[in-house]
Backbone as a ProteinNet text record, in pm:
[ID]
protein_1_A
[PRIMARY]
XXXXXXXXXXXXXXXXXXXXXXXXXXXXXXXXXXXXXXXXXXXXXXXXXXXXXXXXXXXXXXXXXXXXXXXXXXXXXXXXXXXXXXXXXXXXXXXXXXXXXXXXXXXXXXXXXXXXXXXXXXXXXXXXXXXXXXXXXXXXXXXXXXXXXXXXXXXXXXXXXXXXXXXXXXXXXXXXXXXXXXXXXXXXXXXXXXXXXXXXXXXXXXXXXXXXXXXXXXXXXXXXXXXXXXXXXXXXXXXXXXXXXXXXXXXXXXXXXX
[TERTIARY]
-544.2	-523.6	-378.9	-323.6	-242.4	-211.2	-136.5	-114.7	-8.2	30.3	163.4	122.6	222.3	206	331.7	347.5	455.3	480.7	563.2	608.4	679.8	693.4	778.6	861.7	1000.7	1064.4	1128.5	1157.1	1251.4	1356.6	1439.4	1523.7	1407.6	1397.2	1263.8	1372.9	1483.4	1562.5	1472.2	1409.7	1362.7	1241.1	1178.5	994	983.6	1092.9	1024.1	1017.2	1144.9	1133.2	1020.4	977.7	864.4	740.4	747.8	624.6	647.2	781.5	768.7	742.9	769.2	712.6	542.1	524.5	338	279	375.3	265.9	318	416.7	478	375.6	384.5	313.2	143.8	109.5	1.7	-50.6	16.4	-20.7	6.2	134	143.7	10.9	-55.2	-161.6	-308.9	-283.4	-362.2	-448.5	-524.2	-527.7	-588.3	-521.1	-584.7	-506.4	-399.4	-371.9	-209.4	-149.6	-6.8	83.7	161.7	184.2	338.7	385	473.3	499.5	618.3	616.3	715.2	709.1	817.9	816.4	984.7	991.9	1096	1062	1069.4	1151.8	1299	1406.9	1451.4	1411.6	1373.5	1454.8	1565.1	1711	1726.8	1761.1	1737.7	1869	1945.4	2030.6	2056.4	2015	2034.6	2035.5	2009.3	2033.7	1972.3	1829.8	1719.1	1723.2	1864.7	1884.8	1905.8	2026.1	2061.5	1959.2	1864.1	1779.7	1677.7	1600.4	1577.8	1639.3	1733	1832.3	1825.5	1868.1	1890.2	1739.1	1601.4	1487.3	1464.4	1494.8	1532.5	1554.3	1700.9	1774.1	1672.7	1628.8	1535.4	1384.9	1356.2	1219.2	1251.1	1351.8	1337.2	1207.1	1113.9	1004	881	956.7	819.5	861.4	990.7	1040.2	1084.3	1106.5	1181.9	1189.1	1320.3	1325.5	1394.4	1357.9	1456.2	1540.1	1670	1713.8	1732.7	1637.6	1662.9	1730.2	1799.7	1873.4	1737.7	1692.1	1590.8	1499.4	1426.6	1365.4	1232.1	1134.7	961.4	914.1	816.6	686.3	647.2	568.4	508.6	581.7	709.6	831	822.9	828.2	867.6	780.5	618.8	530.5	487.3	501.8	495.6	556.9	727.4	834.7	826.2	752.8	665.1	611.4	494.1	351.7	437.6	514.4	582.5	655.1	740.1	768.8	630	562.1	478.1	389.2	355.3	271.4	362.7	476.4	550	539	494	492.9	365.5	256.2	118.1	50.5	57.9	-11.8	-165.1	-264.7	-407.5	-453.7	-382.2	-422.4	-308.6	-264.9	-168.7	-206.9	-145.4	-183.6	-81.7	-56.2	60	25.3	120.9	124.4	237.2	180.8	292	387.6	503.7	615.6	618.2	526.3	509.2	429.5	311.9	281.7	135.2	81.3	-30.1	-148.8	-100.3	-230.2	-196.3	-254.6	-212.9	-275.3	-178.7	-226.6	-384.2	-400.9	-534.6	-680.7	-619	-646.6	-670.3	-555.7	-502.7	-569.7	-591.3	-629.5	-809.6	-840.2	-969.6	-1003.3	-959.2	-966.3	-1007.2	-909.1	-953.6	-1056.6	-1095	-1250.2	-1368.4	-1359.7	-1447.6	-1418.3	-1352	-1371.2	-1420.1	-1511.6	-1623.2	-1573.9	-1619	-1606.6	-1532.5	-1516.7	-1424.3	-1300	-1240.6	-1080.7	-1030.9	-1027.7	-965.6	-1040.2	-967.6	-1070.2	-942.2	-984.5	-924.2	-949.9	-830.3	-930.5	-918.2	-997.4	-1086.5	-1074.7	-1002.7	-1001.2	-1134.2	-1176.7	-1327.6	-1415.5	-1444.2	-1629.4	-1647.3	-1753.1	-1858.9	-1775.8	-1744.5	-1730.1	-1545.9	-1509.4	-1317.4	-1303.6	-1156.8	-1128.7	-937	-966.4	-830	-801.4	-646.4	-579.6	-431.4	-431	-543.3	-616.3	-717.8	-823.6	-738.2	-802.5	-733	-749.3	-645.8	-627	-716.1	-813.9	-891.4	-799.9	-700.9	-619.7	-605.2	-522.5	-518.6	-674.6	-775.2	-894.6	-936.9	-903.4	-967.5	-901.4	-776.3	-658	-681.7	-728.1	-780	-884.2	-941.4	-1118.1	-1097.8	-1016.2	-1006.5	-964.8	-839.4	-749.5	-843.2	-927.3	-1034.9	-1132.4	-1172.9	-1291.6	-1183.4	-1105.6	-1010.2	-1023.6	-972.5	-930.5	-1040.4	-1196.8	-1267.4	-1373.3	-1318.9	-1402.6	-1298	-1183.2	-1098.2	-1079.4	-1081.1	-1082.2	-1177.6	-1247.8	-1396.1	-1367.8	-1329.9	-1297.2	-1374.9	-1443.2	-1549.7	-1530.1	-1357.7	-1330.1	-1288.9	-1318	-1347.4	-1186.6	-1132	-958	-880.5	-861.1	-755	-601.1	-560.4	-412.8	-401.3	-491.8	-476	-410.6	-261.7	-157	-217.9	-308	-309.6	-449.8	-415.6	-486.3	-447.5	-531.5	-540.3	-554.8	-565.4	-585.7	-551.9	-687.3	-688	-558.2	-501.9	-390.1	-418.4	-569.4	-615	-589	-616	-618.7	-427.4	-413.5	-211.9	-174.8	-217.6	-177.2	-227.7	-290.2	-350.4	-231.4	-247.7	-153.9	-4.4	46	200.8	215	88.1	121.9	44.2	42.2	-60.2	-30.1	33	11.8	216.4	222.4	331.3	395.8	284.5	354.9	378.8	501.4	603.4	611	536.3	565.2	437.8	425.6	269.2	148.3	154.7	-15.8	-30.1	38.8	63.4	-23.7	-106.3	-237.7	-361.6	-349.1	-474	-485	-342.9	-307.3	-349.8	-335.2	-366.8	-526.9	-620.8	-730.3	-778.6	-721.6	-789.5	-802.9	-699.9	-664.8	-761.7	-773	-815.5	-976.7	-1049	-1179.3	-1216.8	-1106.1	-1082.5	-1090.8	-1062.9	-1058.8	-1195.1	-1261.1	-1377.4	-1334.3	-1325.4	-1275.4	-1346.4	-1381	-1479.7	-1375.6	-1378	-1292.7	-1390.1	-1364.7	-1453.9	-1364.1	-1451.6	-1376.3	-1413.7	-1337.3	-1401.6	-1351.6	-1382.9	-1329.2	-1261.3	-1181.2	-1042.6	-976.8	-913.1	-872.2	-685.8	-680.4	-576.5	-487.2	-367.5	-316.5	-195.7	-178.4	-85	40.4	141.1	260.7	368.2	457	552.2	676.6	734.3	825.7	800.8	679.9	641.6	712.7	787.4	816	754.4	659.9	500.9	520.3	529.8	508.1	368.7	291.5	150.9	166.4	209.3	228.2	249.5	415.2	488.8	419.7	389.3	311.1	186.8	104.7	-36.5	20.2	132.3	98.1	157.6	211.2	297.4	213.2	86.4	-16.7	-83.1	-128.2	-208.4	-202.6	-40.6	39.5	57.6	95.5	72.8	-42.5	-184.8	-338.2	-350.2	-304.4	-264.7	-196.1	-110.2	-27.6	-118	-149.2	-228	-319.2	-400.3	-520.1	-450.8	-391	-359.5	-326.5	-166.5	-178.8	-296.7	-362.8	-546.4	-607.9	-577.4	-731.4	-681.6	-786.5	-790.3	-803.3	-763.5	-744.7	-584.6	-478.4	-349.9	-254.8	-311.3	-208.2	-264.9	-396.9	-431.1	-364.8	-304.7	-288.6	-137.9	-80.2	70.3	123.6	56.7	155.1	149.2	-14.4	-26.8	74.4	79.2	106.5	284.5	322.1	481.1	488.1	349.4	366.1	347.5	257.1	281.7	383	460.3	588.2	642.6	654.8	798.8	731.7	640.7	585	626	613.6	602.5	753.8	851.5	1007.7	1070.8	974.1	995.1	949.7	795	773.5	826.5	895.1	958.2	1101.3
-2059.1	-1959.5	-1910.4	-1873.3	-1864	-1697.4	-1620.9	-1448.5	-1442.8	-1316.9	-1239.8	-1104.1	-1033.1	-908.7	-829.4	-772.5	-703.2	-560.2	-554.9	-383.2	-332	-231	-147.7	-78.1	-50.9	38	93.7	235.8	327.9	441.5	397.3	442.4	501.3	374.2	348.1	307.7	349.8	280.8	329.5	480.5	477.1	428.8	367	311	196.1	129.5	-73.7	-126.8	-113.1	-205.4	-153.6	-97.7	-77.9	-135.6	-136.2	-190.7	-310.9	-369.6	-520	-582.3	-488	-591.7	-567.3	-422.6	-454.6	-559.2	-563.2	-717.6	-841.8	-865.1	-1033.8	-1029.5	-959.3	-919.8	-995.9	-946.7	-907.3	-1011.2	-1081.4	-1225.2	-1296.9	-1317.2	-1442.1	-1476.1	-1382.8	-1416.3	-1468.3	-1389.1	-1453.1	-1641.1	-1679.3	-1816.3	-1845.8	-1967.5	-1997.2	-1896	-1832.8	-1771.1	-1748.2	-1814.5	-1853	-1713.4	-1692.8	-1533.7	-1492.5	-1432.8	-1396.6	-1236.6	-1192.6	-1069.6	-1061.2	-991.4	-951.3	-812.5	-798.1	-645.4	-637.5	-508.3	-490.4	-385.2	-379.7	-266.1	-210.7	-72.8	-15.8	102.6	93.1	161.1	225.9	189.1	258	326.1	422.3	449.5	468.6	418.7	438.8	303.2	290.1	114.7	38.9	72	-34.2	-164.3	-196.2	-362.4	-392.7	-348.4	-361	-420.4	-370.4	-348.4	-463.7	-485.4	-589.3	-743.2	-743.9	-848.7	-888.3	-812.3	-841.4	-910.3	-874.5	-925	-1066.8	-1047.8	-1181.2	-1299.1	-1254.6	-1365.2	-1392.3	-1326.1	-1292.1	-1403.2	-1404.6	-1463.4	-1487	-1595.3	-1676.2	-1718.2	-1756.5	-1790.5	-1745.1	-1609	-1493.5	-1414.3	-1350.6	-1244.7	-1279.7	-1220.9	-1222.1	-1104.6	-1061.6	-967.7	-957.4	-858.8	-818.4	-697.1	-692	-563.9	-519.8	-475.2	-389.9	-294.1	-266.3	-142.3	-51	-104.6	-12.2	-3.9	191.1	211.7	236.1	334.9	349.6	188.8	246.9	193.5	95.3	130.2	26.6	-92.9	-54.8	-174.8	-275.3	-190	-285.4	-396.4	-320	-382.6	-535	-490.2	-591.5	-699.8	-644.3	-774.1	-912.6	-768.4	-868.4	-950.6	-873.8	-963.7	-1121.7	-1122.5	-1247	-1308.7	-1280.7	-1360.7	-1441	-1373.9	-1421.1	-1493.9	-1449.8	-1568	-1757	-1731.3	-1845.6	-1936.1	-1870.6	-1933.8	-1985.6	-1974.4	-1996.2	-1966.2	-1853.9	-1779.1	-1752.8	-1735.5	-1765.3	-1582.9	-1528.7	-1381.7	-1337.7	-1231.7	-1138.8	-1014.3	-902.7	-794.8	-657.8	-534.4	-480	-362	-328.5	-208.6	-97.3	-8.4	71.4	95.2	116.7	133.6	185.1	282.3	417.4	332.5	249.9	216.8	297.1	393.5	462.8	373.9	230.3	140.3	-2	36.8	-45	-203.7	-267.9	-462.4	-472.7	-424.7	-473.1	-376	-263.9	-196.5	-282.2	-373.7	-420.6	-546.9	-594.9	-733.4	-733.7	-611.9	-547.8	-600.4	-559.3	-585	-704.3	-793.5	-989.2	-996.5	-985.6	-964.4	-939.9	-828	-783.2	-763	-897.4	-911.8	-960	-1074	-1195.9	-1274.4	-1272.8	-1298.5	-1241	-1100.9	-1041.9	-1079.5	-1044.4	-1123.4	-965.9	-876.5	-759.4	-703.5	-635.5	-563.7	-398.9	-293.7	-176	-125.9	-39.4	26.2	193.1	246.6	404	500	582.4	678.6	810.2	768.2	915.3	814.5	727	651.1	699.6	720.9	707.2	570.3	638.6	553.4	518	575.5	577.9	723.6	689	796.8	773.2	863.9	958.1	1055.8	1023	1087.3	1119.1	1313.7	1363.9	1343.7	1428.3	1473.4	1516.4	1506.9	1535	1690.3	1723.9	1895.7	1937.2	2062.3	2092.5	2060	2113.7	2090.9	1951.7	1878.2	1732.1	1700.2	1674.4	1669.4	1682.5	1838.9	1882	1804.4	1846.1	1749.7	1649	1551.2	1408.4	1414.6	1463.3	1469.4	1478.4	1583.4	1634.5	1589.1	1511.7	1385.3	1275.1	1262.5	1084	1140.6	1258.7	1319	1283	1320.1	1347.4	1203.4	1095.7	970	891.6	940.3	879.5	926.9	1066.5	1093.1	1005.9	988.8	966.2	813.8	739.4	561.4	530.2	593.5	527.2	425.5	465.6	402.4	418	335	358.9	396.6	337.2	362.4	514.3	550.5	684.2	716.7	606.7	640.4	564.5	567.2	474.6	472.4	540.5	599.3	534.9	469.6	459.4	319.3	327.7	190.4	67.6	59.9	-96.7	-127.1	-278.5	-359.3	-487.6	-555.3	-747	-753.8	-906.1	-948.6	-1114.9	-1192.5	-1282.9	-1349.9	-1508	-1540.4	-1549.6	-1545.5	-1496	-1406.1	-1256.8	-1142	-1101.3	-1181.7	-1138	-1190.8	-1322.5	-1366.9	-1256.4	-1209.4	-1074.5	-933.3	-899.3	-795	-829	-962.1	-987.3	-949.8	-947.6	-996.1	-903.7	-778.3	-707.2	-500.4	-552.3	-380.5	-356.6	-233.6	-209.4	-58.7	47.2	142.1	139.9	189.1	197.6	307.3	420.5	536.9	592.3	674.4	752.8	695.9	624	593.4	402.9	343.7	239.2	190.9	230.9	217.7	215.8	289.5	328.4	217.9	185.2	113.5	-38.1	-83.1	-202.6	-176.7	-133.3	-159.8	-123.4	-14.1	-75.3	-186.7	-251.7	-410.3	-490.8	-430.7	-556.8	-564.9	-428	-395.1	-446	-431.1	-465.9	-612.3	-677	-815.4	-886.5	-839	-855.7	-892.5	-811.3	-901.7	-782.9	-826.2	-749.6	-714	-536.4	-496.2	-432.9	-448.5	-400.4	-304.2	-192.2	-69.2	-73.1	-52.1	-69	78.1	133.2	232.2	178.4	254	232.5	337.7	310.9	380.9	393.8	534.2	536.5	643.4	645.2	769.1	846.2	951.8	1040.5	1040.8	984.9	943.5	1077.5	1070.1	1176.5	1137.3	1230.8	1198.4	1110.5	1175.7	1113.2	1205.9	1117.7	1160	1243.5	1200.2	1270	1444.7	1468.5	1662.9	1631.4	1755	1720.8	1774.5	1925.7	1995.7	1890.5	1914.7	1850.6	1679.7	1612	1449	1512.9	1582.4	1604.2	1618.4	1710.6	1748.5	1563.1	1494.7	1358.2	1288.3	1277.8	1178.2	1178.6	1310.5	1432.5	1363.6	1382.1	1352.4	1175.5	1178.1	969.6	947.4	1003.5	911.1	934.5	1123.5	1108.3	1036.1	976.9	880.2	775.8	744.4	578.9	535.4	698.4	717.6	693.4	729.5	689.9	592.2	544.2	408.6	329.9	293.4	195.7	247.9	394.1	399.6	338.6	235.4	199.6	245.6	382.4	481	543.1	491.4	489.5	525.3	459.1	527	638.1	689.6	814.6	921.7	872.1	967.1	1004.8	912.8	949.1	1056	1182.3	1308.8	1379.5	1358.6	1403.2	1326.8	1172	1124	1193.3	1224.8	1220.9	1390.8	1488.1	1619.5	1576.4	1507.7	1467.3	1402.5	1270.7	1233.1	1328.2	1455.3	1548.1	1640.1	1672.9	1718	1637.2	1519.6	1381.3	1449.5	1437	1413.7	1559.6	1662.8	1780.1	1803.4	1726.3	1734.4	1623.5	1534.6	1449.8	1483.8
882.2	777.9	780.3	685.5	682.5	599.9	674.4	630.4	604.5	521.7	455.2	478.7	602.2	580.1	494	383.1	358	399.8	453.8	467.4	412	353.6	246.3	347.3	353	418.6	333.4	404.5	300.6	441.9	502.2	581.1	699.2	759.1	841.7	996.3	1020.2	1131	1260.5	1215.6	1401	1436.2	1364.5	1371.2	1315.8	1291.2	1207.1	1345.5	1433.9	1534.9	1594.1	1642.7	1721.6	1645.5	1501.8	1434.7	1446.7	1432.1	1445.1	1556.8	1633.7	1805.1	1819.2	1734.7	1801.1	1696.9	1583.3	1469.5	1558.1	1566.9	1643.3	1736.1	1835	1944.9	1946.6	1859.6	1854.1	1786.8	1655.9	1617.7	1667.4	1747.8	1868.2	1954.2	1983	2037.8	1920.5	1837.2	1694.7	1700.5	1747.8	1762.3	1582.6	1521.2	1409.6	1247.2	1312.5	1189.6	1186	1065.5	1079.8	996.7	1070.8	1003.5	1011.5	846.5	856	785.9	866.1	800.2	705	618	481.3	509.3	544.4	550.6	389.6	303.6	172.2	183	203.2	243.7	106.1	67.7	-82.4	-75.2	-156.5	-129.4	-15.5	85.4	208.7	250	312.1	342.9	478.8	521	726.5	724.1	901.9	955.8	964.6	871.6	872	843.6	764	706.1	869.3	918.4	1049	1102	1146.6	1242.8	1216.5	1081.7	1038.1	1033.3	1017.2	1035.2	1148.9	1258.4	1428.7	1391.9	1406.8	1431.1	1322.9	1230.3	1188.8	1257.4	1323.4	1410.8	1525.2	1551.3	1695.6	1681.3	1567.4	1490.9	1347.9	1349.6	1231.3	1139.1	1246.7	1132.1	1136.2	1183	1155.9	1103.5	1076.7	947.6	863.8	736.9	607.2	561.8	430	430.4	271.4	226.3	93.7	81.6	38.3	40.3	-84.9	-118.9	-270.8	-283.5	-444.9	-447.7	-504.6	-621	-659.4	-572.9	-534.1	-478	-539.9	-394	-473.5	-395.7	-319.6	-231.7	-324	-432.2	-494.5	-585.6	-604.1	-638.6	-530.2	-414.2	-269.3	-239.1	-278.8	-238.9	-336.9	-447.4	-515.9	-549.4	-448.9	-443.5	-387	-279.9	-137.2	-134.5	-250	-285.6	-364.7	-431.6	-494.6	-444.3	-315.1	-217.3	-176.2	-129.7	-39.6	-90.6	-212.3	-336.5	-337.5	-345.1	-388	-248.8	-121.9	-37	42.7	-100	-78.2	39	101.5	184.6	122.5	243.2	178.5	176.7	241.8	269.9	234	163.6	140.4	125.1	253	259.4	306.6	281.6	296.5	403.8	497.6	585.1	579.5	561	653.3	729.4	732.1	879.8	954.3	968.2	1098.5	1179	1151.8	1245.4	1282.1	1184.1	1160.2	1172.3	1067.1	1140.5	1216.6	1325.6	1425.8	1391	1470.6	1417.9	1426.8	1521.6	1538.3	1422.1	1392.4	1298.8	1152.5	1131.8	1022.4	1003.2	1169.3	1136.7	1122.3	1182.9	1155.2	987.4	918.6	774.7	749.4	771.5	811.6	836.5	890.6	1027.3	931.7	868.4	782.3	625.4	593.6	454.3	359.7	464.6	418.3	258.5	223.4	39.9	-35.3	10.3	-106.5	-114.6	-259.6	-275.4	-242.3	-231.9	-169.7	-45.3	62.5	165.1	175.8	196.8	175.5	329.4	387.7	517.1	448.8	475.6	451.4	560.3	544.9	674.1	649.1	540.9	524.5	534.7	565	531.3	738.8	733.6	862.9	931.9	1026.6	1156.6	1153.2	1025.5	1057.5	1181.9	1235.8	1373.9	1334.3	1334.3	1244.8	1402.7	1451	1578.5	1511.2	1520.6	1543.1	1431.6	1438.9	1343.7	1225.7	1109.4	1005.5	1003.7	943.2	931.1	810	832	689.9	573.7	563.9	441	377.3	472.5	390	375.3	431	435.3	291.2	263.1	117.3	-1.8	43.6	-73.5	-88.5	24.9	14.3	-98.6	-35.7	-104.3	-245.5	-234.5	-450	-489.3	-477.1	-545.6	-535.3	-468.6	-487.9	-549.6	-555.2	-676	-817.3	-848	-988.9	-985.8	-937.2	-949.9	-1013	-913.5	-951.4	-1132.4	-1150.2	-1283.4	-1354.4	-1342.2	-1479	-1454.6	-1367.2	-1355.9	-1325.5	-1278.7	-1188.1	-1113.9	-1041.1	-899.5	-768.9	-732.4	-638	-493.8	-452.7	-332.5	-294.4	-128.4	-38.5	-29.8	-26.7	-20.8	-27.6	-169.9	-227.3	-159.5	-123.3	-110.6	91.6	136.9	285.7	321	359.5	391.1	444.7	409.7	505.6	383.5	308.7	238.5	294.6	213	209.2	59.2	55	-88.7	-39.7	-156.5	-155.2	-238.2	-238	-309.8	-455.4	-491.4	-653.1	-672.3	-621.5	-685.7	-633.2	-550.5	-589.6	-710.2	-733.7	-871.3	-968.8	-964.6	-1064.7	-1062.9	-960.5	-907.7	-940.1	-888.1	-982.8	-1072.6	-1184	-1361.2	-1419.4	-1367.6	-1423.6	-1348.4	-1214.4	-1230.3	-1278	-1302.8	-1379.3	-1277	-1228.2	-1214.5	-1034.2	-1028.3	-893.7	-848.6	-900	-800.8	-779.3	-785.6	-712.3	-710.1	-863	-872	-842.5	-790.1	-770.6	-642.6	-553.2	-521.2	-615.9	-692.7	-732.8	-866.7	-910.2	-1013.2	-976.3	-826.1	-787.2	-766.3	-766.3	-728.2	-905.5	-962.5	-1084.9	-1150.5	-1130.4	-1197.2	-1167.4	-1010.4	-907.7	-995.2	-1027.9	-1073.5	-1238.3	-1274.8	-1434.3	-1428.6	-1333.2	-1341.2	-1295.1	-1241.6	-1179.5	-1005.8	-980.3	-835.7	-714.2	-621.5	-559.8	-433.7	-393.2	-340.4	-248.2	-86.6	-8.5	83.9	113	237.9	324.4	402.8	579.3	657.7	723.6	821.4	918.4	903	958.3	1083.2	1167.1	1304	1219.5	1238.1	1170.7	1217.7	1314.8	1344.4	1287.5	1283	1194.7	1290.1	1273.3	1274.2	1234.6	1336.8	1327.9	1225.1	1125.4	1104.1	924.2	899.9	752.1	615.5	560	431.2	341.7	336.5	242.8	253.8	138.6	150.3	45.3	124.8	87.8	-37.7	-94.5	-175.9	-331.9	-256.5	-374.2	-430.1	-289.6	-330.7	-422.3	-412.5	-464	-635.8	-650.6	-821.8	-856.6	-778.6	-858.4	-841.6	-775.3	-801	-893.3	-880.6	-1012.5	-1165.1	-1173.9	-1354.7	-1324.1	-1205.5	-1231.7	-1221.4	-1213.3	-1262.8	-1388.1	-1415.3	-1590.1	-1688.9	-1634.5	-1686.8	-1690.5	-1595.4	-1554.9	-1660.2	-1684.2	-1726	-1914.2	-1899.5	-2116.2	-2100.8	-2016.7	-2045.7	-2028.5	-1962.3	-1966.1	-2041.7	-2141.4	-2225.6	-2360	-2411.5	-2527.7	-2637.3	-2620.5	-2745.7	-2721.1	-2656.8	-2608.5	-2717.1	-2839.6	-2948.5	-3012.7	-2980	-3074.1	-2989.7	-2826.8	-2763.3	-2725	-2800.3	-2796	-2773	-2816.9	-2814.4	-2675.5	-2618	-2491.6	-2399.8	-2425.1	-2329.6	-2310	-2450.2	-2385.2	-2364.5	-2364	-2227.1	-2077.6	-2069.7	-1966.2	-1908.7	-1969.3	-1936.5	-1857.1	-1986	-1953.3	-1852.5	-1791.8	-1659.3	-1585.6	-1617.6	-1446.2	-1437.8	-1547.3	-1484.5	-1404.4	-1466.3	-1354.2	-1259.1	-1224.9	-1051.8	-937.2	-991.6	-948.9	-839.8
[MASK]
++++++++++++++++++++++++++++++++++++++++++++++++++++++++++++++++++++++++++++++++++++++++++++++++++++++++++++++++++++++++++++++++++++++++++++++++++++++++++++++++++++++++++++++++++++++++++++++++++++++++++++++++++++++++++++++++++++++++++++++++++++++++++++++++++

C-alpha cells in the first residue's frame, strides 16, 4: 500500500521537526506500507522552509515539500492532496504539525477504515481520550458549532474540525475538483463534497492531545467558522441566486471578523 501524508505548516519552526521524526520513525517500522510525507509550507515567516529542507536532504524519499506564498490551512491542504494524487498514492490523508495526533493515532485510522473511501478521527464519540481533558468551554463550543453545522448541512459527523483524516485516491480525485473554500469552513467543505458525492465517510475515536503553542483563539476562530458555514451554506443551496443579497451581508461580516 502505498500512503500520502500532507501537513500544512504555517511558521511551525519549533514542532515540524519533532513531528517529522515521530512519522519517519514510526513508518520505518510500518511493514507493507510505502510512505511519504508532503510538508505544505503556507506563507510562513520563520525557519520552517529551513528546517524542512535540512530533513529533505536527510530523507530524500520520504519528504517533499511546497513553499507557498499564498496562505490558509485548507489551500495547503489541498495543494498536497494534488501533489500526492499525481503520484498515485492509494491512501491520501492530512495531519497536523503540533503533533496532537500522534502516528500511531493517525495510522489508527488505516486500521479502521475497512471500505470506506474516507475515515475521520473524532475526539467526542465514546472511547476518544483527549490529554488533558477538554476544558468545559471548548467542550461546549465544540458541541454548538457541530449542532449549527449539522442543522444547516446535515452533516452526520461528532467532529468535523479534528486534524487528522484519510481518503481514498477516488474521493481525492473528488476533493481536487470540487471543494473551493480555504479558510474556516474547509473541513466541513471537504466532507460535504465527500457526502454529496456518495462516498461513505467513517469516524473513529481518536487519542488526541492539546499541544502548546496553538494559533487557534477559541473566541475570535468560533464567530469565522460561524459566517464561513454561512457562507458554505448559500453557496451549496440551490436557491443561491434568490439569495444574493443575504449572501453579500454576510460577505461583509466574514471581512470584519477576519
Amino acid at each position: 500500500m502505498k500512503l500520502a501524508i500532507v501537513i500544512p505548516a504555517y511558521n511551525e519552526e519549533r514542532r515540524i521537526g519533532k513531528t517529522l521524526d515521530a512519522f519517519i520513525t514510526y513508518y520505518n517500522t510500518r511493514k507493507g506500507v510505502k510512505t511519504k510525507i508532503w510538508v505544505i509550507i503556507n506563507n510562513t515567516r520563520d525557519k520552517t522552509l529551513e528546517i524542512v529542507q535540512s530533513y529533505k536532504k536527510k530523507y530524500p524519499h520520504k519528504i517533499d515539500y511546497l513553499n507557498l506564498i499564498k496562505g490558509g490551512k485548507g489551500y495547503a491542504v489541498i495543494e498536497g492532496f494534488k501533489c500526492a494524487y499525481k503520484e498515485k498514492y492509494d491512501l491520501i490523508g492530512f495531519v497536523d504539525a503540533d503533533l496532537a495526533t500522534s502516528p500511531l493515532a493517525f495510522d489508527d485510522l488505516i486500521h479502521k477504515r475497512g471500505k470506506a473511501e474516507g475515515v475521520i478521527a473524532s475526539r467526542y464519540l465514546p472511547g476518544s481520550r483527549c490529554t488533558p481533558t477538554l476544558t468545559f468551554r471548548r467542550a461546549v463550543v465544540g458541541k454548538l458549532f457541530n449542532t449549527f453545522t449539522r442543522l444547516l448541512l446535515h452533516l452526520p459527523e461528532s467532529d468535523t474540525q479534528c486534524g487528522a483524516k484519510v481518503f481514498s485516491k477516488r474521493a481525492i480525485a473528488h476533493i481536487i475538483s470540487s471543494v473551493k473554500v480555504t479558510q474556516w469552513a474547509f473541513d466541513i467543505e471537504l466532507l460535504y463534497e465527500c457526502h454529496q458525492a456518495g462516498f461513505t465517510i467513517k469516524e473513529v475515536p481518536t487519542t488526541w492531545i492539546d499541544i502548546e503553542g496553538s494559533k487557534v483563539k477559541l473566541v475570535r476562530t468560533s464567530i469565522q467558522m460561524f459566517f464561513a458555514v454561512i457562507q458554505l451554506r448559500l453557496k451549496k443551496s440551490p436557491l443561491h441566486c434568490l439569495l444574493t443579497p443575504l449572501k453579500k451581508q454576510v460577505l461583509f461580516i466574514w471581512k470584519i471578523v477576519q
